[in-house]
C-alpha positions as CSV (number, residue, x, y, z in Angstrom):
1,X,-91.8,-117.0,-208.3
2,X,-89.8,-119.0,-210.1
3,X,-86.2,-118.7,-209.9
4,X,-83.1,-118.9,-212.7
5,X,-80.5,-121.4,-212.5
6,X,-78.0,-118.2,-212.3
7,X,-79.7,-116.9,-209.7
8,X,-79.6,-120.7,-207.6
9,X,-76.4,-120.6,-208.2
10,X,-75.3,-117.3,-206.9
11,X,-76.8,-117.9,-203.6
12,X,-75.3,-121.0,-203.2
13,X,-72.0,-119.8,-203.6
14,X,-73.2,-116.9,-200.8
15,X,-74.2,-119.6,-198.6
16,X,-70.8,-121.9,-199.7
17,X,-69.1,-118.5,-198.9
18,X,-70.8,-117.0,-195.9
19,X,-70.3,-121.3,-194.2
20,X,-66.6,-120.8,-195.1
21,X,-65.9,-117.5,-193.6
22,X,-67.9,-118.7,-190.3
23,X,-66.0,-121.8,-189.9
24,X,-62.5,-119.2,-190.0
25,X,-64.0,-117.3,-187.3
26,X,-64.9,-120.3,-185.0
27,X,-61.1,-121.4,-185.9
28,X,-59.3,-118.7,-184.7
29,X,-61.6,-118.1,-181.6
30,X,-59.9,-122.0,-181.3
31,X,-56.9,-121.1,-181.4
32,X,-56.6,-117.6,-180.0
33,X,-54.0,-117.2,-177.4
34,X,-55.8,-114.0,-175.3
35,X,-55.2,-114.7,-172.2
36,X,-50.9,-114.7,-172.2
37,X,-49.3,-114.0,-168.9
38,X,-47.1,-111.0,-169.3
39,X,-44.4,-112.9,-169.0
40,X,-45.1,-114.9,-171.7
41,X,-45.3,-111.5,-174.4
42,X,-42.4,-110.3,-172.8
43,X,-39.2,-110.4,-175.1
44,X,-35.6,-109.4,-173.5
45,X,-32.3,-108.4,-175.5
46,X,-29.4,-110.2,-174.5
47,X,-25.5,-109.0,-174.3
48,X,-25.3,-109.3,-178.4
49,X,-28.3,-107.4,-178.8
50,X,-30.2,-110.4,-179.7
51,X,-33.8,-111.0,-179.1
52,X,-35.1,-113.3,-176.5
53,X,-37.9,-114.7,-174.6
54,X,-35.5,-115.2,-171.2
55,X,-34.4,-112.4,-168.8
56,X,-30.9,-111.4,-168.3
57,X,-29.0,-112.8,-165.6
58,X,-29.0,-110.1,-162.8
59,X,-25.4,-111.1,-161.9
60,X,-24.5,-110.0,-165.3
61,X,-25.8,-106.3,-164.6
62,X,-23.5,-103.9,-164.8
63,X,-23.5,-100.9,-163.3
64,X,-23.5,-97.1,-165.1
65,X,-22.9,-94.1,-163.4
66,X,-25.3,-91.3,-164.6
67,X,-22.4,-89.3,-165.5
68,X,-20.7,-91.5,-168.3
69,X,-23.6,-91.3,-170.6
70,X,-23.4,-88.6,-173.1
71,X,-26.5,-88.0,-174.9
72,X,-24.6,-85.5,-177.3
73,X,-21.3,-85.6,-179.4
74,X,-18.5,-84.8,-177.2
75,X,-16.7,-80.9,-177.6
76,X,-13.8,-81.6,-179.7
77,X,-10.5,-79.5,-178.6
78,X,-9.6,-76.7,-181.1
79,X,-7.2,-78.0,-183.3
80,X,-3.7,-76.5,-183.2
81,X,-2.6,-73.6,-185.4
82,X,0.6,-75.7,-186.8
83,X,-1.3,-78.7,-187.6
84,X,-3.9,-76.7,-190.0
85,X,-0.8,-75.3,-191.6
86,X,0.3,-77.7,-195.2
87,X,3.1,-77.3,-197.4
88,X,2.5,-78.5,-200.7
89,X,3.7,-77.9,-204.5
90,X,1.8,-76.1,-207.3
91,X,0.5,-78.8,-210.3
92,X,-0.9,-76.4,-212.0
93,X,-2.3,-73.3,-212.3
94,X,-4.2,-71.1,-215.3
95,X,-4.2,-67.8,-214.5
96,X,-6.7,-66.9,-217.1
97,X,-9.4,-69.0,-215.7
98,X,-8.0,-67.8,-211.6
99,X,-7.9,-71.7,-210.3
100,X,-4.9,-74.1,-209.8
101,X,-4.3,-77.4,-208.0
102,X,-1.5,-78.2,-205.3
103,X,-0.2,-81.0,-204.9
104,X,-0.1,-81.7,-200.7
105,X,3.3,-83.7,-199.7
106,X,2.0,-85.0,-196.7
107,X,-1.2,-86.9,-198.2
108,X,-0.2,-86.8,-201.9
109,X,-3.9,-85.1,-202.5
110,X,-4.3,-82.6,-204.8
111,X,-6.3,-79.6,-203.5
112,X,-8.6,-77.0,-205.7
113,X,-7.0,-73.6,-205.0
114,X,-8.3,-70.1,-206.7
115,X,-7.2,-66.9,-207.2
116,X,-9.3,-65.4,-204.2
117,X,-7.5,-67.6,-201.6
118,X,-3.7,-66.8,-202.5
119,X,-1.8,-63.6,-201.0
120,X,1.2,-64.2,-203.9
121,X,1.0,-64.6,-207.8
122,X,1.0,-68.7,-207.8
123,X,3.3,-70.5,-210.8
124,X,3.6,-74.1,-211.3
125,X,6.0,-76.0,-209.2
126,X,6.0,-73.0,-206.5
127,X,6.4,-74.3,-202.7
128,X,3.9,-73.0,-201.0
129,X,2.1,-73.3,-197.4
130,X,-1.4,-73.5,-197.3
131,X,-4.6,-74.4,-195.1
132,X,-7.7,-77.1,-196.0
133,X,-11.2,-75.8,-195.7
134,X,-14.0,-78.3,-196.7
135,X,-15.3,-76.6,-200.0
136,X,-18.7,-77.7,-201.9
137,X,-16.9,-80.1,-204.2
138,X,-14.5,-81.4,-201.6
139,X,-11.2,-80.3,-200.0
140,X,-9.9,-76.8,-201.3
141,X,-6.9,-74.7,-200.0
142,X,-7.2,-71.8,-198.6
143,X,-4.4,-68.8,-197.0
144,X,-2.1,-70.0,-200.2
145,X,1.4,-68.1,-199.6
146,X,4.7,-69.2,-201.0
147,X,7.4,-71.0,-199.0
148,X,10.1,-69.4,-198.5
């Protein structure tokens, strides 16, 4: 059977090929580290939360008492009735559309207030005394009365 020179030529390259791949093989069975010590794959964080390939010092250690770790966010105190309380002046308000803004004096931040949230009829430059609720599109005041 005689054979092309494609054909030669193919197979020589699967020979060239299958040579090259075995010669890989016996290279990294050369150079394979199995064997390590435990020691050796062993990597240690040190005080700056760096990696590293020594141990810590044991005279270092510190100590931690079981009870000082929290695991969850600590229980915040309620806050204070007063320190919810705001007084603030009226920028503007359309009472065709029911929504104003106030003006806070403590922060200088205007707050979104509407119709649902005030106990008086609301004018522009009114004092009034309000509370902050987090709203969907930021801070809004809520409990709106005027200051009297």
């Amino acid at each position: 059977m005689a054979m092309t020179w494609n054909k030669k030529e193919r197979e020589q390259k699967k020979r060239q090929e299958k040579k090259k791949k075995e010669e890989r093989k016996q290279e990294r069975k050369n150079n394979a580290v199995k064997g390590k010590s435990l020691d050796d794959m062993m990597a240690y964080l040190d005080e700056n939360g760096n990696l590293t390939s020594e141990p810590p010092d044991p005279r270092k250690r510190e100590a931690v008492k079981l009870e000082d770790i929290n695991i969850s966010v600590p229980k915040q105190k309620a806050p204070d009735p007063d320190e919810l309380l705001r007084k603030g002046v009226v920028t503007l308000f359309n009472h065709q559309k029911g929504f104003g803004f106030i003006k806070d004096l403590e922060t200088k931040e205007s707050l979104f207030v509407h119709t649902s949230a005030t106990k008086d009829v609301l004018h522009e430059n009114n004092r009034v005394i309000f509370e902050m609720e987090k709203g969907p599109k930021g801070l809004t005041a809520v409990n709106v009365r005027l200051d009297k």
